[in-house]
C-alpha positions as CSV (number, residue, x, y, z in Angstrom):
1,X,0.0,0.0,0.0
2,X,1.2,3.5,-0.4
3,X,2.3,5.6,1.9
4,X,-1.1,8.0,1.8
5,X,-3.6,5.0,2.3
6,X,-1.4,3.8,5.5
7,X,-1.6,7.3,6.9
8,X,-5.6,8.0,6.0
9,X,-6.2,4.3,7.7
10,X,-4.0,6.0,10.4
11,X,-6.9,8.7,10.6
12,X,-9.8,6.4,9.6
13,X,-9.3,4.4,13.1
14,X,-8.3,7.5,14.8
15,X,-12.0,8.8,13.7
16,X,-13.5,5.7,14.8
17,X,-11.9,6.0,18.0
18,X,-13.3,9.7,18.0
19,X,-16.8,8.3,17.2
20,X,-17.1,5.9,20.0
21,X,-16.2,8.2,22.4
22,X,-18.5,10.9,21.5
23,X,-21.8,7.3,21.4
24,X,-20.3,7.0,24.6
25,X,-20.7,10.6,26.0
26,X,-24.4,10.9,24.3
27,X,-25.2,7.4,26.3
28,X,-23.6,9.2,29.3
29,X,-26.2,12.4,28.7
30,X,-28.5,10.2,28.2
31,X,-28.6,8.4,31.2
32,X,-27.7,11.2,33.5
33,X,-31.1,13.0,32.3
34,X,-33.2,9.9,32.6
35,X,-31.5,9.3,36.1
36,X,-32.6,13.1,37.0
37,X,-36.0,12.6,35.5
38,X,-36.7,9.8,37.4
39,X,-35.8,11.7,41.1
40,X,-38.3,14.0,40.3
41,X,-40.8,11.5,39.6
42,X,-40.3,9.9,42.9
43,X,-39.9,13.8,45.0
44,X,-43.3,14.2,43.2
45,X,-44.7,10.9,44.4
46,X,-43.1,11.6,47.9
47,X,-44.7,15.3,48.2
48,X,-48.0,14.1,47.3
49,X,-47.5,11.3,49.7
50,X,-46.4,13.9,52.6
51,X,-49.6,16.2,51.9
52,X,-52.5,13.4,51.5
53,X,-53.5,11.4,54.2
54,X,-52.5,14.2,56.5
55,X,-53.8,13.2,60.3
56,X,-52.7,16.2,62.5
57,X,-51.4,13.8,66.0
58,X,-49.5,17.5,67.2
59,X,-48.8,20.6,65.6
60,X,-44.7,19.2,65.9
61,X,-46.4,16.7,63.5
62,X,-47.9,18.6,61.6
63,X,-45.3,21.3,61.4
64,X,-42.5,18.3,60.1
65,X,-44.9,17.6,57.2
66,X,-45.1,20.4,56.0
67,X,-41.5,21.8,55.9
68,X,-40.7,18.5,54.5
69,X,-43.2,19.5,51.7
70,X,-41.6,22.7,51.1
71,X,-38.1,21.3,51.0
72,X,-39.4,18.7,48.4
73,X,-40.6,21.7,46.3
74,X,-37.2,23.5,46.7
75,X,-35.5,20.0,45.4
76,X,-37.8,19.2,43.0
77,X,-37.3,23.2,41.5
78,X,-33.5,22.0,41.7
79,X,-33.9,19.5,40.2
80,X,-35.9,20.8,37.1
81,X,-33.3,22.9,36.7
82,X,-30.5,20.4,36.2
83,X,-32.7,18.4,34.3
84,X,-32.9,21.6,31.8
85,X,-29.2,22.0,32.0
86,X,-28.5,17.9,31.2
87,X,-31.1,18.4,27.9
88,X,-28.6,20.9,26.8
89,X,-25.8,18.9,27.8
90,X,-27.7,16.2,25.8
91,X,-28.8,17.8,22.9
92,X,-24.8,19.6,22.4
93,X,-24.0,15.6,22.7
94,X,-26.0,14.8,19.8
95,X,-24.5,17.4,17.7
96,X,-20.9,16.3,18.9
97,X,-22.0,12.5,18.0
98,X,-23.7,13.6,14.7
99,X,-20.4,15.7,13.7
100,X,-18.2,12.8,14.5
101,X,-20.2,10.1,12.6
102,X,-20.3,12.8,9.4
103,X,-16.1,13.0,9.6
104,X,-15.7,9.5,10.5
105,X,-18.1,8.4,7.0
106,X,-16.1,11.1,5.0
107,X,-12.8,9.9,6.1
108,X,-13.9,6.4,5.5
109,X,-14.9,7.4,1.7
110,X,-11.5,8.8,1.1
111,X,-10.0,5.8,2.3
112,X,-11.7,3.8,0.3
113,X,-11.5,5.6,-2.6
114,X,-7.6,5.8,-2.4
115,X,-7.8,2.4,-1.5
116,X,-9.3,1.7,-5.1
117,X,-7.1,4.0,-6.7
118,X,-3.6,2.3,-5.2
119,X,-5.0,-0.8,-6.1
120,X,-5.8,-0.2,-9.7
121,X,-2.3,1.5,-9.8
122,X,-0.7,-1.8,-8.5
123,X,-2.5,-3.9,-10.8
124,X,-1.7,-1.3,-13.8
125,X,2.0,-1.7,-12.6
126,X,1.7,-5.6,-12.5
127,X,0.0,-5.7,-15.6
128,X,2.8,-3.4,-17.4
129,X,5.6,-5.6,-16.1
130,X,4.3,-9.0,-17.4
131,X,3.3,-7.3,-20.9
132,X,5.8,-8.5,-23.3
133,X,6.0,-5.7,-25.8
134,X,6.1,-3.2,-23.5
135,X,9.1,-4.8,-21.8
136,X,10.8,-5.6,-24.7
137,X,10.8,-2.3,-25.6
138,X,12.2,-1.4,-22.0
139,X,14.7,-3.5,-22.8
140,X,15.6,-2.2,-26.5
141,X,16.1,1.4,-25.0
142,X,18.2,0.1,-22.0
143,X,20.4,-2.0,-24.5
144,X,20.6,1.3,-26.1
145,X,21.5,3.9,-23.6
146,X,24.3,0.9,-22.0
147,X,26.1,1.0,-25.8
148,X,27.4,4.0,-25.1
């Protein structure tokens, strides 16, 4: 092979390698938005748990439940906002991935297509060599330049 196909296969696996990292960082996004998604789903079920079935024992009691409530509230407003911030996270993932597959596919093009291209060259080259009358007449012109 020539010396550009070694170095674009060079690049072609250093493009994959680019690519899996960037899959790996969208699963990463992924999962950290559906882990944060899923908190507030449970907060949610715990503050509606905390408010129903309310029976007042003591005013202490009564008093727990309800800043427990209002802490839930402030977490699950946390929350919401980290979830918007991972989305973003996730989405700017996406375009990373997306931009790595689209350079990874273009590199692998080239490399094919100078893959081709240095192949029909070596085949051209064999070809040429085992051709009789083209040698001969290699070897006519050498006789002649060696004469004088």
């Amino acid at each position: 092979m020539t010396r550009k196909v070694k170095g674009l296969q060079r690049i072609l696996k250093v493009r994959d390698t680019q690519k899996k990292l960037k899959e790996m960082a969208l699963t990463k996004a992924g999962n950290h938005c559906a882990a944060l998604e899923h908190n507030v789903r449970r907060i949610r079920k715990l503050h509606t748990e905390t408010l129903s079935d309310v029976v007042a024992v003591d005013a202490d009691m009564l008093a727990a439940r309800m800043e427990l409530a209002g802490r839930l509230v402030v977490a699950e407003q946390s929350i919401e906002a980290s979830i918007e911030t991972a989305r973003q996270d996730f989405a700017h993932a996406e375009r990373q991935n997306l931009a790595a597959r689209t350079t990874f596919e273009s590199t692998e093009k080239l490399f094919q297509s100078n893959l081709r291209k240095a192949r029909k060259a070596e085949i051209f080259k064999t070809d040429v060599q085992h051709n009789l009358l083209y040698n001969i007449g290699n070897n006519k012109k050498k006789d002649r330049c060696n004469d004088y």
